[in-house]
C-alpha positions as CSV (number, residue, x, y, z in Angstrom):
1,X,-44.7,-61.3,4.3
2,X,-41.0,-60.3,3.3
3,X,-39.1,-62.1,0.9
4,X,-36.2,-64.5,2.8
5,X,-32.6,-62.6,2.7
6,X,-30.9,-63.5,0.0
7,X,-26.8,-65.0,0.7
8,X,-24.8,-62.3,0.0
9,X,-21.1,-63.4,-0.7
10,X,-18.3,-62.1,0.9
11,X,-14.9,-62.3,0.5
12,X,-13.7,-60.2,3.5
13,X,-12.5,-61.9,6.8
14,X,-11.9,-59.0,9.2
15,X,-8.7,-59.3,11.8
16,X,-10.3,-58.4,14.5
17,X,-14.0,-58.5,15.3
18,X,-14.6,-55.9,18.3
19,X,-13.8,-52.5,18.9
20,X,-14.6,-49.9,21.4
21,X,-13.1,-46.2,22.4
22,X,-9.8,-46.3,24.8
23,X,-10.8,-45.2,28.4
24,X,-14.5,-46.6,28.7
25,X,-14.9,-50.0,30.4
26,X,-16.6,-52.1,28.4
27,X,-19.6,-52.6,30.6
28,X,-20.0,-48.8,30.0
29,X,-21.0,-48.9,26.3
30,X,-23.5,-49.8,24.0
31,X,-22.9,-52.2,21.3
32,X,-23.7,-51.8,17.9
33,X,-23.5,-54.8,15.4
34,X,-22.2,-54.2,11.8
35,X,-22.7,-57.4,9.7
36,X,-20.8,-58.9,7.9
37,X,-22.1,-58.2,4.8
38,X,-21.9,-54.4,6.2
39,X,-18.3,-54.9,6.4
40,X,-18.0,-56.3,2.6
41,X,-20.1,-53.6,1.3
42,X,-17.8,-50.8,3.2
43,X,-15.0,-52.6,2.0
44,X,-16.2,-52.6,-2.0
45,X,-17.3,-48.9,-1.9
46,X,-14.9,-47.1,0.2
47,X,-11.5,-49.5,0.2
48,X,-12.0,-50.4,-3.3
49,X,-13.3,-47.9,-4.9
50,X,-16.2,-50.0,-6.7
51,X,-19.2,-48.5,-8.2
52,X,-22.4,-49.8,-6.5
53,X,-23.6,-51.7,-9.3
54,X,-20.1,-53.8,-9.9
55,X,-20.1,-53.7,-6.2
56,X,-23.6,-55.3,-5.9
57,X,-22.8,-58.4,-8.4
58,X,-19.5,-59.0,-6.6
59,X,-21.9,-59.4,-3.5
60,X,-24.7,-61.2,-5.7
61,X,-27.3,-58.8,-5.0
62,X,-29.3,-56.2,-6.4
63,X,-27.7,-52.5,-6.8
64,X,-30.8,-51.1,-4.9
65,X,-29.7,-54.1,-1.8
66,X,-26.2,-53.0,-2.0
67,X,-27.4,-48.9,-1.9
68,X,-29.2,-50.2,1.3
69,X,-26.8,-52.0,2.9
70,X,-23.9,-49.6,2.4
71,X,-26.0,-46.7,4.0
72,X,-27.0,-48.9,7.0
73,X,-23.4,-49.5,7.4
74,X,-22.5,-45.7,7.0
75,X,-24.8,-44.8,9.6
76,X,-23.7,-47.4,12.6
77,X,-20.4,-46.7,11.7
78,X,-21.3,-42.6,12.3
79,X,-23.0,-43.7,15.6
80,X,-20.3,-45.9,16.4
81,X,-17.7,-42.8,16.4
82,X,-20.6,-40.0,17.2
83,X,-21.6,-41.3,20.4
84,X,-18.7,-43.8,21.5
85,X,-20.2,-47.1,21.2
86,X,-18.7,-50.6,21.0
87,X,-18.1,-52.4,17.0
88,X,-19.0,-55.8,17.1
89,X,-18.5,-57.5,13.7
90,X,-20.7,-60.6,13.1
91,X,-23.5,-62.0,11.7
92,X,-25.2,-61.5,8.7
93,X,-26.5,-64.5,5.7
94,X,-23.2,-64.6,3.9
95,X,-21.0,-67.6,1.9
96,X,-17.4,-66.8,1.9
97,X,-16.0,-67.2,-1.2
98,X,-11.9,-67.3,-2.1
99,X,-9.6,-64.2,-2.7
């Protein structure tokens, strides 16, 4: 049995929580879900510039969790742009916490 998911905290809250590629009716893509936890790690390592470790404890988690998340977020974001599918930003066990 796995250990429950651990909150992650978050302090990104995106403007917009769908995209999809110009020209393909909607019906006519697959979706692929980035958490948002996903979206916090992308935004700590690639906007900001953090190191994984001072990335992780932002996040409250372990640096070996954040090296996971960020590389399942790398790789739907790939697929995402590879192969023209849909962004939907949701989910994920999260607490927002203040700027």
């Amino acid at each position: 049995m796995s250990r429950p998911c651990r909150c992650r905290r978050i302090r990104c809250n995106p403007d917009a929580n769908y995209f999809k590629p110009r020209g393909i009716p909607l019906d006519k893509l697959e979706e692929i879900n980035l958490t948002l936890d996903e979206l916090e790690a992308l935004r700590l390592a690639d906007w900001e510039g953090l190191y994984q470790e001072d990335a992780a404890k932002k996040m409250n988690i372990s640096r070996q969790t954040f090296g996971n998340i960020i590389n399942n977020a790398h790789k739907k974001i790939a697929d995402t742009l590879l192969h023209a599918k849909a962004l939907k930003l949701e989910g994920g066990t999260v607490k927002r916490v203040g700027k």
